[in-house]
C-alpha positions in Angstrom: -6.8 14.3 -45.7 -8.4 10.7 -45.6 -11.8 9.6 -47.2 -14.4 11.0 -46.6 -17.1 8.3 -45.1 -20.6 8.1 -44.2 -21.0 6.8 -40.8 -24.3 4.7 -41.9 -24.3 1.1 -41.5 -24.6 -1.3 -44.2 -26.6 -3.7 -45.4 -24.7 -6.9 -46.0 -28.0 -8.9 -46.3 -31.7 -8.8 -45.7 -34.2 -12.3 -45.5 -37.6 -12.4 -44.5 -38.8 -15.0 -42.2 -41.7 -16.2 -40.8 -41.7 -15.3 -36.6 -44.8 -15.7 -34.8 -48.2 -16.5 -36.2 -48.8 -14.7 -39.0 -46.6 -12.1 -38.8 -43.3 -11.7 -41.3 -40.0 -10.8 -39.6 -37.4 -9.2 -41.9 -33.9 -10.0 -40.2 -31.3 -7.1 -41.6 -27.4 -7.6 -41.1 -25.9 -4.1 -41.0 -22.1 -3.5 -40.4 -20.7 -0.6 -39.0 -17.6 -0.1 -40.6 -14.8 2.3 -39.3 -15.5 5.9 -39.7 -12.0 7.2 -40.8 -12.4 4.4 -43.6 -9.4 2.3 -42.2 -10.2 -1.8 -42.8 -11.5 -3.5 -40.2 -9.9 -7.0 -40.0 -12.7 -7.9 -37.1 -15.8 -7.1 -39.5 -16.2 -11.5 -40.6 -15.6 -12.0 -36.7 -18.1 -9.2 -35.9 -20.7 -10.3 -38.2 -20.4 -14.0 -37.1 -20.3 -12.9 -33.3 -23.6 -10.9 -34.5 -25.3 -13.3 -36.2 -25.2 -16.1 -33.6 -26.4 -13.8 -30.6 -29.1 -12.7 -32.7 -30.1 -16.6 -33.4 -30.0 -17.4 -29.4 -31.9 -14.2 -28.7 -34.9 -15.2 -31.3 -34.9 -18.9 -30.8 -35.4 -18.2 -26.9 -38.0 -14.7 -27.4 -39.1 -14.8 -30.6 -40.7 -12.2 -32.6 -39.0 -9.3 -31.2 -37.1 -6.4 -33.3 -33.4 -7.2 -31.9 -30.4 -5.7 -33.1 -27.1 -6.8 -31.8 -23.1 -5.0 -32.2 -20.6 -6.8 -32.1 -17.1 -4.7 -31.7 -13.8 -6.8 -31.4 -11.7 -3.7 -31.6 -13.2 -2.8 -27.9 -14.3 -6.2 -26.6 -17.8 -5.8 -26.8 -21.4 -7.0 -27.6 -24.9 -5.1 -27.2 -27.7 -5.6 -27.8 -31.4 -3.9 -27.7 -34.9 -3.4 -29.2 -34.3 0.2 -30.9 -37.8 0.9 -31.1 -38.5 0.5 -27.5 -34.6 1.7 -26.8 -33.9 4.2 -28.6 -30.6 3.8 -30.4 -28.3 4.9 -27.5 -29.7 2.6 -24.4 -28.3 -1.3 -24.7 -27.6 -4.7 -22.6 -23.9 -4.5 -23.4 -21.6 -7.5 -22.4 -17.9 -6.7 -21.6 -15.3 -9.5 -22.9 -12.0 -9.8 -21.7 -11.5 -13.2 -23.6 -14.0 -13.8 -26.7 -14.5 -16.9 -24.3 -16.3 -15.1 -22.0 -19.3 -15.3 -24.5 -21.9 -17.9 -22.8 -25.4 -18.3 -24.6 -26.6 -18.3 -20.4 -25.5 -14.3 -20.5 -27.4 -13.0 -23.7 -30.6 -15.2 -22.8 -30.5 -13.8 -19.2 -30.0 -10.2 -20.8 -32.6 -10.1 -22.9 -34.8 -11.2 -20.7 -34.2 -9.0 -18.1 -34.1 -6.5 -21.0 -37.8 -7.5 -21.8 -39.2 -7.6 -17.8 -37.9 -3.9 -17.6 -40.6 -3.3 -20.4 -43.2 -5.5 -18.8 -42.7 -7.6 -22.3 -43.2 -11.8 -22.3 -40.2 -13.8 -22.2 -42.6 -16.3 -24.0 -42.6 -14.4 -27.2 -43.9 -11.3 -29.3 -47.5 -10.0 -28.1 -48.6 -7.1 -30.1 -50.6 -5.0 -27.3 -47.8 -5.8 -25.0 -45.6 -4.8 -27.5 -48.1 -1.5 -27.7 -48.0 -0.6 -24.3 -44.7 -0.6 -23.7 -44.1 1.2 -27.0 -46.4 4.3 -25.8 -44.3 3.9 -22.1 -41.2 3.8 -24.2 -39.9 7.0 -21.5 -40.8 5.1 -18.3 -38.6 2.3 -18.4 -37.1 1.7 -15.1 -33.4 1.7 -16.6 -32.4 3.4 -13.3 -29.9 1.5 -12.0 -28.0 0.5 -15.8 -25.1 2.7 -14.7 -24.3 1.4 -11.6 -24.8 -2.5 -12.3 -21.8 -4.0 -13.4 -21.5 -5.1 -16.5 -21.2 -9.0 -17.1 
């Protein structure tokens, strides 16, 4: 039988950063490696991939909680706020070609991501933020399934 691995992410590094007004943002990079324990020769791609939608997703609404997957293996990024999100419900982005990666999709994503929540595009607002934590259940996701996926 194979190794025996925990399928927890982990922590390749951690930096604190200064967001929006006062407030301290700790950016976390987790990998998700492969659950039978097999290497993943995508997991530098990944993390790169990762990284850089995470930078155009802060630079463009900054302040909020993003985490972002990127998964070569299947041709896929997504992203989400997991607080808000839960850990299941994401903006994911389909790749045929690793091309197929404009900035003008993950901006337009995450802020459609952020209207659904009745959250500023502008940047992190704590009530806002508040509200939309204590609606987290009335999200108008409704349509997700049957939009086609970019």
């Amino acid at each position: 039988m194979g190794r025996h691995v925990i399928d927890v992410p982990q922590l390749v590094r951690a930096e604190r950063q200064e967001r929006v007004g006062e407030r301290v943002m700790e950016n976390r990079v987790l990998y998700q490696p492969p659950i039978d324990g097999t290497l993943d020769p995508h997991r530098e791609f990944d993390l790169f991939v990762a990284r850089r939608i995470k930078e155009i997703l802060d630079h463009h609404y900054p302040g909020y909680p993003w985490k972002v997957i990127s998964n070569a293996q299947q041709g896929i990024v997504y992203f989400n706020i997991p607080v808000l999100m839960g850990d299941t419900l994401h903006w994911l982005i389909r790749l045929a070609q690793w091309d197929n990666l404009d900035p003008k999709k993950i901006i337009d994503g995450g802020g459609e991501l952020l209207e659904r929540m009745r959250l500023p595009r502008r940047g992190f607002e704590v009530m806002s933020f508040l509200e939309a934590r204590a609606k987290r259940e009335k999200f108008d996701f409704a349509d997700v399934g049957r939009r086609r996926a970019v």
